[in-house]
C-alpha positions as CSV (number, residue, x, y, z in Angstrom):
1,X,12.5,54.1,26.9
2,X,16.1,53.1,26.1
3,X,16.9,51.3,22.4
4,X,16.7,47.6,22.4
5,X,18.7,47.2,19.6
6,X,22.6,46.3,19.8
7,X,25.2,44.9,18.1
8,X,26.7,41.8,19.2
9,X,30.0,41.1,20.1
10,X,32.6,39.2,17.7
11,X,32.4,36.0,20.1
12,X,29.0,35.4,20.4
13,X,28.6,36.5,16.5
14,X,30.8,33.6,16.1
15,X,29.7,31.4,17.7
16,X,25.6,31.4,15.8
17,X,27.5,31.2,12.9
18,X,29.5,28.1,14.1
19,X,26.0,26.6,15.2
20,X,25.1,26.8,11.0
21,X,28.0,25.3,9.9
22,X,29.4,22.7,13.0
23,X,26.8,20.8,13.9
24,X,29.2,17.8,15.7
25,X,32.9,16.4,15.0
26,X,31.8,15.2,11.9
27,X,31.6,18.6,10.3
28,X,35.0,19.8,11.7
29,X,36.5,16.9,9.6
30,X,34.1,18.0,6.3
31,X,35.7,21.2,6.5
32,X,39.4,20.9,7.1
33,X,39.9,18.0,4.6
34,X,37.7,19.9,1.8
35,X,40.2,22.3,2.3
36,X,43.0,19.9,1.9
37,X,41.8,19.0,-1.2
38,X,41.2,22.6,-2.6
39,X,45.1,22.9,-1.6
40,X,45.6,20.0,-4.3
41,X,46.5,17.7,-1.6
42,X,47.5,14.2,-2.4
43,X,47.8,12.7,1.0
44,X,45.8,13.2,3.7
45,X,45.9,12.2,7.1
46,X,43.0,12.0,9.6
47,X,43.4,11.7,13.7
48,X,40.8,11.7,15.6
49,X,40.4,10.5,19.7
50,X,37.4,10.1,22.0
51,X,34.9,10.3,18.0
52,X,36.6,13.9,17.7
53,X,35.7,15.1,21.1
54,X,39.2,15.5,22.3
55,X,40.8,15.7,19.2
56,X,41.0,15.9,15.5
57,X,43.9,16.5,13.4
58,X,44.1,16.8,9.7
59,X,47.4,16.5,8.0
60,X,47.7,17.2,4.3
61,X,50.8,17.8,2.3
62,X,48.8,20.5,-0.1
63,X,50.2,24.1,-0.7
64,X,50.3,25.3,2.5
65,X,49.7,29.1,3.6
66,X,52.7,32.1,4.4
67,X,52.2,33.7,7.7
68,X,50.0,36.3,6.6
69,X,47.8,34.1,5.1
70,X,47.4,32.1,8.0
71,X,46.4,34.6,10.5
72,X,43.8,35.6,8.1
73,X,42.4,32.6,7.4
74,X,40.6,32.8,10.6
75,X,38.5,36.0,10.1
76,X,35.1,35.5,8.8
77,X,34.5,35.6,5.2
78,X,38.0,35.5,4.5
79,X,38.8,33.2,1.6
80,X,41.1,32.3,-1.3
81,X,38.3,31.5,-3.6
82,X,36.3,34.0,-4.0
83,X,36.9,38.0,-5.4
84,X,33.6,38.9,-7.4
85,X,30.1,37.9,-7.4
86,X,30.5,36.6,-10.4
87,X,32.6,33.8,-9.1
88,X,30.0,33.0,-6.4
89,X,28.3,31.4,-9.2
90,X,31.0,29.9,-11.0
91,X,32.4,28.1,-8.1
92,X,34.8,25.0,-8.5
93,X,35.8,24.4,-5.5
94,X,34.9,22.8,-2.5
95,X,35.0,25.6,-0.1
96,X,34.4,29.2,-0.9
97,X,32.1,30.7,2.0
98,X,34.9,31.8,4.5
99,X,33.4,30.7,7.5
100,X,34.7,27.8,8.1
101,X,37.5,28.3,9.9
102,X,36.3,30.9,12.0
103,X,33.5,28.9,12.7
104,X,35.7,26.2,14.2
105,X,37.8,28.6,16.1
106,X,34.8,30.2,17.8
107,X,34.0,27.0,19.3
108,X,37.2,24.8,20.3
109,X,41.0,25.3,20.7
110,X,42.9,25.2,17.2
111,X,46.5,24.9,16.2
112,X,47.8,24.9,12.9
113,X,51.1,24.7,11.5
114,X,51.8,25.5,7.7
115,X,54.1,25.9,5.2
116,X,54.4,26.9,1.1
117,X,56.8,24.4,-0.2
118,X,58.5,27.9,-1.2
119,X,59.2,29.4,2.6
120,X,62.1,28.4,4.0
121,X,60.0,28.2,7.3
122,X,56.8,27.8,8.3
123,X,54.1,29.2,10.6
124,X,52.6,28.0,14.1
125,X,49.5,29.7,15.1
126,X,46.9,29.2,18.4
127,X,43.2,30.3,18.9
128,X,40.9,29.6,21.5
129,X,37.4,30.2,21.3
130,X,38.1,33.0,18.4
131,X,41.1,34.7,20.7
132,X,44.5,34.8,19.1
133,X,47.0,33.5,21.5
134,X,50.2,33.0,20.0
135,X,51.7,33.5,16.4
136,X,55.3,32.6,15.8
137,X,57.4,31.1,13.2
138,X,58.5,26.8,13.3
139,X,59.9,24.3,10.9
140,X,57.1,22.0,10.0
141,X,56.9,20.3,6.9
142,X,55.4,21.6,3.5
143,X,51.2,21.7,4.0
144,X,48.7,22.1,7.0
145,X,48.7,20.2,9.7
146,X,45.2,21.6,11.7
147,X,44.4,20.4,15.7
148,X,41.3,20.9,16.6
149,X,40.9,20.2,20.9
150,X,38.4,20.1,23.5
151,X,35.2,20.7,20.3
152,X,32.2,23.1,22.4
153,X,34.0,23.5,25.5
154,X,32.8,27.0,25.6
155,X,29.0,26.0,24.9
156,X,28.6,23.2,27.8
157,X,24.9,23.1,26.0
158,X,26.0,22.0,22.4
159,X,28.8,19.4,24.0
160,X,26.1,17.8,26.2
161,X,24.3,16.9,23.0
162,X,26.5,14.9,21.4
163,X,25.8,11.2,20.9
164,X,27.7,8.2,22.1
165,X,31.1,8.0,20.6
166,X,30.3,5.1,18.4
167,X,27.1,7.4,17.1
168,X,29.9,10.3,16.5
169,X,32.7,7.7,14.6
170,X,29.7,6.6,12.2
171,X,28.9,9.8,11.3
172,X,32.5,10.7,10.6
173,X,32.7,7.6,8.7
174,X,29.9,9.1,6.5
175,X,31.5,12.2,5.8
176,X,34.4,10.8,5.2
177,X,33.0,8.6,2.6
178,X,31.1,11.2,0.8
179,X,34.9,12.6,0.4
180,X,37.2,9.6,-0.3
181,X,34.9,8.3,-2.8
182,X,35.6,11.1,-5.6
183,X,39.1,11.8,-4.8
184,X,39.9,8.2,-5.5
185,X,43.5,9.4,-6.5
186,X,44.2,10.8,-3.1
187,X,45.9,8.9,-0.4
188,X,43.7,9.1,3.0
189,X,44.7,7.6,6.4
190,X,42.2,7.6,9.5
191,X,43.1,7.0,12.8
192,X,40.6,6.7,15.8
193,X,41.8,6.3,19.4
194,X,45.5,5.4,17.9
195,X,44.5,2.4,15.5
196,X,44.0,2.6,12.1
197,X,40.5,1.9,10.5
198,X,41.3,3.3,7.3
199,X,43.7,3.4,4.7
200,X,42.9,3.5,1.1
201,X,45.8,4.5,-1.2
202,X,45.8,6.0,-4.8
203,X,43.6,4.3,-7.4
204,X,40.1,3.8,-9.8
205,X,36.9,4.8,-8.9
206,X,35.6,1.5,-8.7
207,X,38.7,0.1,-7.2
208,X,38.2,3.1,-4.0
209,X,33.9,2.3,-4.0
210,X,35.5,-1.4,-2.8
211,X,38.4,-0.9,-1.0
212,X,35.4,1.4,1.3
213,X,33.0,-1.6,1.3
214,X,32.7,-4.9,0.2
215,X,34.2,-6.7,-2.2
216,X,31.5,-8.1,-3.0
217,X,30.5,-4.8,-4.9
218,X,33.1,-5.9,-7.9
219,X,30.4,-8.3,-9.3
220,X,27.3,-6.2,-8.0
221,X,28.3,-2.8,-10.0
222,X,27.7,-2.2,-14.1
223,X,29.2,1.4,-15.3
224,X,27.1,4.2,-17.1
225,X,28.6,6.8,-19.6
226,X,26.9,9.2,-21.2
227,X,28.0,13.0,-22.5
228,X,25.4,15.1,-23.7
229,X,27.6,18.1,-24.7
230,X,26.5,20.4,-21.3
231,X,26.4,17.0,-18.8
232,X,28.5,14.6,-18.9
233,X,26.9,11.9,-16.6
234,X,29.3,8.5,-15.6
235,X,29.8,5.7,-12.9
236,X,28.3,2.7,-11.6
237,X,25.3,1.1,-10.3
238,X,23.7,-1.7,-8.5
239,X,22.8,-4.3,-10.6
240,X,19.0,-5.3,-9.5
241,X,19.4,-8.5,-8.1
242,X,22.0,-7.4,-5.4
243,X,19.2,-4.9,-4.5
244,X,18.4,-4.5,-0.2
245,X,15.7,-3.5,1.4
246,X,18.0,-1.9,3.7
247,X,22.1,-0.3,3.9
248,X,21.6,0.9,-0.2
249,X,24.6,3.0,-1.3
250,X,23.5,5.7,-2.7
251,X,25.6,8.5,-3.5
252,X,25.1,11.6,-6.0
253,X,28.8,13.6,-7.1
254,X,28.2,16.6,-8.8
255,X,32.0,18.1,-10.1
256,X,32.9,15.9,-6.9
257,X,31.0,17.3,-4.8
258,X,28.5,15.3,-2.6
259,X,25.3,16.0,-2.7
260,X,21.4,14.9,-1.9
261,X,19.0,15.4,-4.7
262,X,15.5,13.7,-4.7
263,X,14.6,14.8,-7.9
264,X,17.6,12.7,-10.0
265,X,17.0,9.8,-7.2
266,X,13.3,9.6,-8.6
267,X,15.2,9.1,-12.2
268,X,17.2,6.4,-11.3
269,X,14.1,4.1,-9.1
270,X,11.9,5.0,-12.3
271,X,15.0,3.4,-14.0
272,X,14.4,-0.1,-12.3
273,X,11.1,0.1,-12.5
274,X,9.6,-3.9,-13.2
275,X,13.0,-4.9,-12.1
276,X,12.8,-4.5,-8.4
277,X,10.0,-4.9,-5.9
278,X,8.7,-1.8,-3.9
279,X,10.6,-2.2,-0.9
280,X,13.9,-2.8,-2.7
281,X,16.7,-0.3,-3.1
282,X,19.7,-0.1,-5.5
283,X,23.2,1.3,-4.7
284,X,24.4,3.7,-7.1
285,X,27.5,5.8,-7.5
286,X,26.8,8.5,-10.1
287,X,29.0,11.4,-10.9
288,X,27.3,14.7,-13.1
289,X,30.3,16.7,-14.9
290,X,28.8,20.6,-15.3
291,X,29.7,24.0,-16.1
292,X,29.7,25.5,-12.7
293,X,27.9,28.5,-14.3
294,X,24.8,26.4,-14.5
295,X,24.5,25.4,-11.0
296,X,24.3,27.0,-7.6
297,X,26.0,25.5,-4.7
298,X,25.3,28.7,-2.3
299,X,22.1,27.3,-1.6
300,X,22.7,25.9,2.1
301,X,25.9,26.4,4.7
302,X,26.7,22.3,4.1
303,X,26.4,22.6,-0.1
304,X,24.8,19.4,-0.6
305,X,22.1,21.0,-1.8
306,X,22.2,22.0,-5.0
307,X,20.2,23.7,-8.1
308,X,20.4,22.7,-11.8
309,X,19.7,25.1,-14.4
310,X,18.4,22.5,-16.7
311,X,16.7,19.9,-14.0
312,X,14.2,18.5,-16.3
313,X,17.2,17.6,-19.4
314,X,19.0,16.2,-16.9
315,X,16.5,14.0,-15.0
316,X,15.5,12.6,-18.7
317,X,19.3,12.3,-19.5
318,X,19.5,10.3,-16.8
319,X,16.9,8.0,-16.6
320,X,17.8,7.3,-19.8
321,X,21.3,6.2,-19.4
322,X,20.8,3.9,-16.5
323,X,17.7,1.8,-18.6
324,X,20.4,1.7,-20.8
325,X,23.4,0.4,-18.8
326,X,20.6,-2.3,-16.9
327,X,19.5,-3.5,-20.5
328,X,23.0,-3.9,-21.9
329,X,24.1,-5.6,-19.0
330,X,21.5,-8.1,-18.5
331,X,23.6,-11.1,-19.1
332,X,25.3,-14.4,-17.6
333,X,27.9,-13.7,-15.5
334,X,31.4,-13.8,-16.6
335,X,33.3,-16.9,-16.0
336,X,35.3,-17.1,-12.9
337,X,38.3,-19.4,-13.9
338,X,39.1,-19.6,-10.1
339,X,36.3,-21.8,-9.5
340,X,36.9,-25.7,-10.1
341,X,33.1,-26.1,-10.6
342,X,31.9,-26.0,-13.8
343,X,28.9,-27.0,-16.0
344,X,30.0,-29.5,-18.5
345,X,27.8,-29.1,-21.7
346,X,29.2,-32.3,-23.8
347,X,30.3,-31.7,-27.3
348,X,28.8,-31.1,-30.5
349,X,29.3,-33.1,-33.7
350,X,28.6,-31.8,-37.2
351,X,28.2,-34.9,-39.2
352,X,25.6,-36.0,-36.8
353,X,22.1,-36.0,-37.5
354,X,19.4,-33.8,-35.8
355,X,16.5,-35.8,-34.5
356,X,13.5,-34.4,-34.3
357,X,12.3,-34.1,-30.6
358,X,9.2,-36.9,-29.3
359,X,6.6,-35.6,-27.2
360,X,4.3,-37.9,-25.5
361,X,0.6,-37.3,-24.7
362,X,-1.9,-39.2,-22.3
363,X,-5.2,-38.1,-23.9
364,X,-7.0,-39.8,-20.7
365,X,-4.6,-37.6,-18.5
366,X,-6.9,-36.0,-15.8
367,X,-5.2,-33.7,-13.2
368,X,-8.4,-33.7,-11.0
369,X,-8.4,-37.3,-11.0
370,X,-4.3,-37.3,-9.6
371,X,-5.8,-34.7,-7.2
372,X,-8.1,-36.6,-5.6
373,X,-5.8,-39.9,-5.9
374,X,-3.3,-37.2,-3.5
375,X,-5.0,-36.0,-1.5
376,X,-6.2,-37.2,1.9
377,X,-8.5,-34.1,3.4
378,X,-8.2,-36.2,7.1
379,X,-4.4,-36.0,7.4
380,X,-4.4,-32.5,7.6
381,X,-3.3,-32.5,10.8
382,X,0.1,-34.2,11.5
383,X,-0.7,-38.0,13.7
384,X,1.4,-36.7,17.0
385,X,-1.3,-33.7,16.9
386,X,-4.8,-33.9,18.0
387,X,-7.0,-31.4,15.7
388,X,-8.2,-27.8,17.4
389,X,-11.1,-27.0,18.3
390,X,-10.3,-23.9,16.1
391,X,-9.3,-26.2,13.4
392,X,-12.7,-28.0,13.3
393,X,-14.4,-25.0,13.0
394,X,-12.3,-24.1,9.5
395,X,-12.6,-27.6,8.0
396,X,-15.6,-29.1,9.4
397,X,-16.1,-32.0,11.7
398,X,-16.5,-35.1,10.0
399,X,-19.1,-36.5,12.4
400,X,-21.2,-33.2,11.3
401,X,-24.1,-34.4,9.0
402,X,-24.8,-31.0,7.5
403,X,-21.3,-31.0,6.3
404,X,-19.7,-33.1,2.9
405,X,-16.0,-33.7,3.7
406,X,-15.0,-37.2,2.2
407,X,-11.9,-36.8,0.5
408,X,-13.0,-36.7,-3.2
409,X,-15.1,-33.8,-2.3
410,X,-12.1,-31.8,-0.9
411,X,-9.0,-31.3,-3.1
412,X,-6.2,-28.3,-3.0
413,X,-5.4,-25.8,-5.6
414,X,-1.8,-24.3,-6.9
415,X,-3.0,-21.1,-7.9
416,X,0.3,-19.6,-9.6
417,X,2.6,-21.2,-7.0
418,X,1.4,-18.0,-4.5
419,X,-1.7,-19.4,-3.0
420,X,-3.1,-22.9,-2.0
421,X,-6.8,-23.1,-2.6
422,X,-9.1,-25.3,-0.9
423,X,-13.0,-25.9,0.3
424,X,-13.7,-25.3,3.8
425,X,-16.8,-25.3,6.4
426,X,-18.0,-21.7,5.3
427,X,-16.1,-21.2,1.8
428,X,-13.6,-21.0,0.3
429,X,-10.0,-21.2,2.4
430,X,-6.8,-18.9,0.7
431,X,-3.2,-19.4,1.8
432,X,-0.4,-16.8,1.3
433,X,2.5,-20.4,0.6
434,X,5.4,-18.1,1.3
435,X,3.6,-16.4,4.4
436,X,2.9,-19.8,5.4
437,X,6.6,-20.6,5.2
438,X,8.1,-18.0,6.4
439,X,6.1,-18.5,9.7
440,X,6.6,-22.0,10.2
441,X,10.3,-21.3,9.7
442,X,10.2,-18.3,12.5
443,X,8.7,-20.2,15.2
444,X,11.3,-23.1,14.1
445,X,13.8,-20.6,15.2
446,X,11.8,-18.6,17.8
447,X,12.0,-22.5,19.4
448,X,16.1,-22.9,18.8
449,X,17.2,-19.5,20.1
450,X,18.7,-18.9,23.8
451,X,20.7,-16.8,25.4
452,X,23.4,-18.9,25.2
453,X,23.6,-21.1,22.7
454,X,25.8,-24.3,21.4
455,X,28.0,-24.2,18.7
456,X,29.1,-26.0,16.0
457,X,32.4,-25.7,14.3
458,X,32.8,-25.0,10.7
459,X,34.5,-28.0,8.9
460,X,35.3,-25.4,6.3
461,X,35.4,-21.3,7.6
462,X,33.5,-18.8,6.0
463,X,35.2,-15.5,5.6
464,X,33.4,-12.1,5.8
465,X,34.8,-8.7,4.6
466,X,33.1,-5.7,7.0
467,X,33.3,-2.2,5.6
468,X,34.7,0.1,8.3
469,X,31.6,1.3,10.0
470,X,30.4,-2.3,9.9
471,X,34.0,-3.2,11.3
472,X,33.3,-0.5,14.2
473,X,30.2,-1.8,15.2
474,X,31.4,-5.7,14.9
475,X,34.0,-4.7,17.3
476,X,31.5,-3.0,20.0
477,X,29.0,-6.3,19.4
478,X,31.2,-9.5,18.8
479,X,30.9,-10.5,22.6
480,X,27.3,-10.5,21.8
481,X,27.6,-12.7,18.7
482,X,29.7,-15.1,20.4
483,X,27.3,-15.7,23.3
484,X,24.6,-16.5,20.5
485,X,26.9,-19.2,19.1
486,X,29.2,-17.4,17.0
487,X,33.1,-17.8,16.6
488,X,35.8,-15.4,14.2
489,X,39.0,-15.9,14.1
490,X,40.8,-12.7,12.5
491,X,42.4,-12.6,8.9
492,X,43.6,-8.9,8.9
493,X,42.1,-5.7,9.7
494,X,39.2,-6.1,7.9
495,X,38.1,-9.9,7.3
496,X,37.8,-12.1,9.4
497,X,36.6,-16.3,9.3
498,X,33.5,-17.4,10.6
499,X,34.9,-20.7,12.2
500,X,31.6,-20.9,14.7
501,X,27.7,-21.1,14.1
502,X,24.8,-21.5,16.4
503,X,22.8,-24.5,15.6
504,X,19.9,-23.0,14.2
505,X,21.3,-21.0,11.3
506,X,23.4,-22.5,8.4
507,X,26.8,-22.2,7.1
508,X,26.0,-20.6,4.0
509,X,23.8,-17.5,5.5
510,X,26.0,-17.0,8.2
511,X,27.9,-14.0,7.2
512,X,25.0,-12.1,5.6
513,X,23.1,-12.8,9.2
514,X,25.6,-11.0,10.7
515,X,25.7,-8.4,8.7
516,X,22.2,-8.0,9.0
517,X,22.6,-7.7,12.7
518,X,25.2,-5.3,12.8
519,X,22.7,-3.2,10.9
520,X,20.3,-3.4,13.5
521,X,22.8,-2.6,15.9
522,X,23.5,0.5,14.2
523,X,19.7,1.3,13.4
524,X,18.8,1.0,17.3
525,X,21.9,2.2,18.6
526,X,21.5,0.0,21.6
527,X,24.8,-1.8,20.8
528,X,23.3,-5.6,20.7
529,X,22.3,-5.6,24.2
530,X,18.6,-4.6,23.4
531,X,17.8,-7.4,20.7
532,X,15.9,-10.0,21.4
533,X,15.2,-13.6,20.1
534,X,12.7,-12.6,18.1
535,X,14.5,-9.7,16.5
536,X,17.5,-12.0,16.0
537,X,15.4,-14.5,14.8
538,X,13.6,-11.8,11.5
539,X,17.5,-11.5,10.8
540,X,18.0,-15.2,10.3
541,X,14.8,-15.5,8.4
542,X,15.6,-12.1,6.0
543,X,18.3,-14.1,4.8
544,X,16.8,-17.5,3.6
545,X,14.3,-16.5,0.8
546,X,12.4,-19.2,-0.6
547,X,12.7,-20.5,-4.2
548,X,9.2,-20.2,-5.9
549,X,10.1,-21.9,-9.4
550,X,9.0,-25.4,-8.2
551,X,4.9,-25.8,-8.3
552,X,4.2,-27.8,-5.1
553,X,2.5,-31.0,-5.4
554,X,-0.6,-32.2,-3.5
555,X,1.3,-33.9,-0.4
556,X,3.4,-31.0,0.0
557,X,0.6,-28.8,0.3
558,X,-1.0,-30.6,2.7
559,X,2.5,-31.3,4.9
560,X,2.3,-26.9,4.9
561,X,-0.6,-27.0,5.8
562,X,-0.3,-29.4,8.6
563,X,2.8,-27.8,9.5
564,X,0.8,-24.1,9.8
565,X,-1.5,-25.2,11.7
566,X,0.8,-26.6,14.4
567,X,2.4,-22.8,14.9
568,X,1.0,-20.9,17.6
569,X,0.2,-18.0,15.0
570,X,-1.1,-19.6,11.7
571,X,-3.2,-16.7,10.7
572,X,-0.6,-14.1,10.4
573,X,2.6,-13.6,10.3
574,X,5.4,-12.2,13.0
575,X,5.2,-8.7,11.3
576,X,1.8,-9.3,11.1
577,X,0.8,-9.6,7.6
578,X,-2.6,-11.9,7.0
579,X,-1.5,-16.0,6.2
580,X,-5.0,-17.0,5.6
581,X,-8.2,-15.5,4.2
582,X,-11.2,-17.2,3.8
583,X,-14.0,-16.5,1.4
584,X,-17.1,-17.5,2.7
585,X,-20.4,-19.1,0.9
586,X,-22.6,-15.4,0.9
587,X,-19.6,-14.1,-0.8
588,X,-19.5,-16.6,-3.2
589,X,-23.4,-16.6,-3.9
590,X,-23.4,-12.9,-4.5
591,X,-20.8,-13.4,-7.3
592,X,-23.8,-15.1,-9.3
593,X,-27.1,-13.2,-8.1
């Protein structure tokens, strides 16, 4: 029998190391502008075409490489970085493993041209798929400038697999990101397809966290600082009322690297716990300062995994300094003196004297008596409606001997401004009020929506500020939006006004519904095209959130009530959570046996 064993050849060796470390364009660009930055780059240019499947091109003005240098950058496990084990775990940089650009070459055509500032001239060099094809010397300025062309065209089966271009550009955008954010003192340009969706010049951490986002963020974010002599532990984050149930910016930094670490995440949601509901998520920007020595980056080919030495310290550390920052920062906003509206609170004289305050009592006050004054049990359904058979069976039928129903037998209960309590046929009868309204208000719109609807103009425009993957995918939907009932009219690259609404949504929610769409876009990758009304319609409704701070009075329960009933689901919602539950008499009886 002959062996079975062989070695493979450098191409195909290549190649299944490629497959660890480039998974898609995205983690061509990772690479080559880590690199840029280990080179102590301060500007940095990005071009990309067709979401990096024809080309990307990084351009830094770092130190640049000689000749020799260059060719060997391409070999496997060649790197500057790196000399003794020790200094595998002691690493400081963002790039260390030397398979990077090998990788890349295995896998695509690459040029590069580089220079030390140094060298008189610099060096042009061409690989495809691993092969060397041409080496000679060029003037080019001081730095790297890499092309990478034509990504997997020698694995037909890995190019197949890549998404949709828009898919591709967001996960760029990501990467990109998880890099711009900590070198906020580096200048970074990105081009797609010739027009520039991203420029963010020199400046402060928080200044870069919203020149990326929103501006918005500026009143959202409250910083943390803490050093505890081995971790020093600083940055921002959300404060809990601008929590989202969905789009949260989370992002760990550790020595500015990026990385993904459920552990410390646990730490900072324990942090908010009481503050925020369960389905709420803050954003957070939070940057650990280490001795490399005590962590180990070697742990995965994309190093956003990483071990702590002292995990436990750490976790507590941190916990510990975000309670702190939310507590310290729990007050009134600051005054914004470039709003005309303000709260005039009089003046104060200190020769005056200080009355003592009256309070009035009505010892005959009864609030069952106002109850039963209120309420009228036969009204429950609206005049223009003629009561359900389904209805009937709930409340009774007056005509029904066996059943009491005059109206100072039936009265409703506010039960903590959550629930409306009130007798029916077999029980007891519960209501869920902001179930109730949220219902009512999506078959209201469920009822408005079309395919095309009117518009009404905005007397005064409402502007919006996208973030650049929400600007990519605004750009692929706004047809969409404006057959709905929208209209923009463009500020600059990144804002636009909101001159145009549909007829069913208002003014004031109208750029947080579209951002809320976009986001469902992006989520269902279908581009717009596969929402419906009803989906539109749970957008619209995310954004109005009713006010519970105002205890509804009799007739107001009873006008929900009537309302609910007239919906064509009152007994559960459109995500279908229960509206009503009724207790019945057995239930009740077995309370007291």
């Amino acid at each position: 029998m002959s062996n079975i064993i062989k070695i493979l050849p450098d191409s195909l060796a290549n190649q299944i190391a490629a497959g660890e470390v480039i998974q898609r364009p995205a983690s061509i660009i990772k690479e080559l502008v880590e690199n840029a930055i280990d080179a102590k780059a301060t500007k940095i240019t990005i071009n990309i075409k067709d979401a990096g499947r024809t080309l990307i091109q990084v351009i830094d003005n770092g130190t640049g490489m000689s000749q020799d240098d260059a060719r060997l950058s391409f070999e496997r496990h060649a790197t500057s970085k790196l000399s003794t084990t020790e200094d595998l775990f002691a690493i400081s940089t963002k790039g260390f493993r030397g398979e990077a650009l090998a990788s890349i070459a295995a896998v695509a055509n690459v040029e590069l041209k580089t220079k030390r500032e140094e060298d008189p001239i610099g060096t042009k060099i061409v690989i495809e798929a691993s092969k060397l094809i041409e080496i000679e010397s060029v003037n080019t300025p001081s730095g790297s400038n890499f092309s990478v062309k034509n990504l997997f065209f020698n694995i037909p089966a890995r190019r197949k697999f890549l998404k949709a271009d828009g898919t591709e550009f967001k996960h760029i955008l990501t990467e990109l990101y998880r890099m711009v954010i900590p070198h906020f003192q580096v200048e970074f340009t990105v081009i797609h397809n010739n027009e520039t969706v991203l420029k963010l010049l020199p400046e402060g951490l928080k200044e870069r966290i919203i020149s990326i986002f929103d501006k918005s963020l500026n009143k959202q974010l409250v910083s943390i600082s803490t050093d505890a002599g081995f971790i020093k532990i600083t940055g921002y984050v959300g404060k809990p009322e601008f929590a989202t149930k969905s789009n949260a910016k989370q992002y760990f930094f550790v020595n500015n690297r990026f990385m993904k670490n459920g552990y410390f995440h646990k730490a900072v949601t324990i942090s908010y716990e009481k503050l925020l509901n369960a389905e709420a998520k803050p954003s957070y920007f939070i940057f650990f300062d280490i001795d490399p020595g005590k962590i180990d980056v070697n742990i995965h080919p994309t190093k956003t995994e990483i071990n702590f030495d002292e995990a436990s310290n750490i976790f507590q550390i941190l916990l510990s300094v975000v309670r702190k920052a939310l507590t310290e920062f729990d007050i009134p906003p600051a005054i914004d003196f470039e709003n005309t509206d303000f709260v005039n609170l009089g003046s104060f004289d200190k020769n005056q004297e200080v009355s003592m305050p009256e309070i009035n009592l009505n010892p005959n006050y009864n609030p069952f008596d106002e109850a039963e004054k209120e309420f009228n049990f036969h009204s429950k359904i609206s005049n223009s409606k003629t009561p359900t058979q389904e209805t009937e069976m709930i409340f009774g039928n007056e005509n029904d001997s066996t059943v009491e129903n005059s109206p100072k037998d039936k009265y409703f209960i506010n039960l903590k401004n959550k629930y409306i309590i009130t007798p029916v046929k077999s029980g007891l009868m519960t209501i869920n009020i902001k179930r109730a309204f949220e219902q009512i208000e999506y078959e209201k719109l469920l009822n408005k929506i079309s395919d095309q609807s009117s518009t009404v103009q905005a007397l005064y425009p409402v502007q919006i500020n996208f973030s650049s993957l929400d600007l990519q995918e605004f750009e692929h939907v706004r047809d969409k939006l404006e057959d709905i009932g929208f209209r923009f009219e463009k500020i600059n690259d990144r804002t636009y006004n909101i001159t145009g609404i549909p007829t069913y949504i208002k003014l004031e929610e109208s750029s947080e519904t579209i951002l809320k769409l976009l986001k469902m876009s992006e989520l269902t990758n279908l581009n717009f095209n596969g929402l419906n009304k009803e989906e539109i319609a749970i957008q619209i409704l995310k954004t109005r959130i009713r006010k519970s701070d105002t205890i509804l009075k009799q007739d107001e329960m009873q006008e929900l009530l009537n309302k609910l009933f007239t919906c064509q689901s009152h007994q559960y919602t459109y995500d279908g959570k229960t509206i009503i539950s009724i207790i019945d008499i057995d239930q009740i009886n077995d309370l007291f046996s």
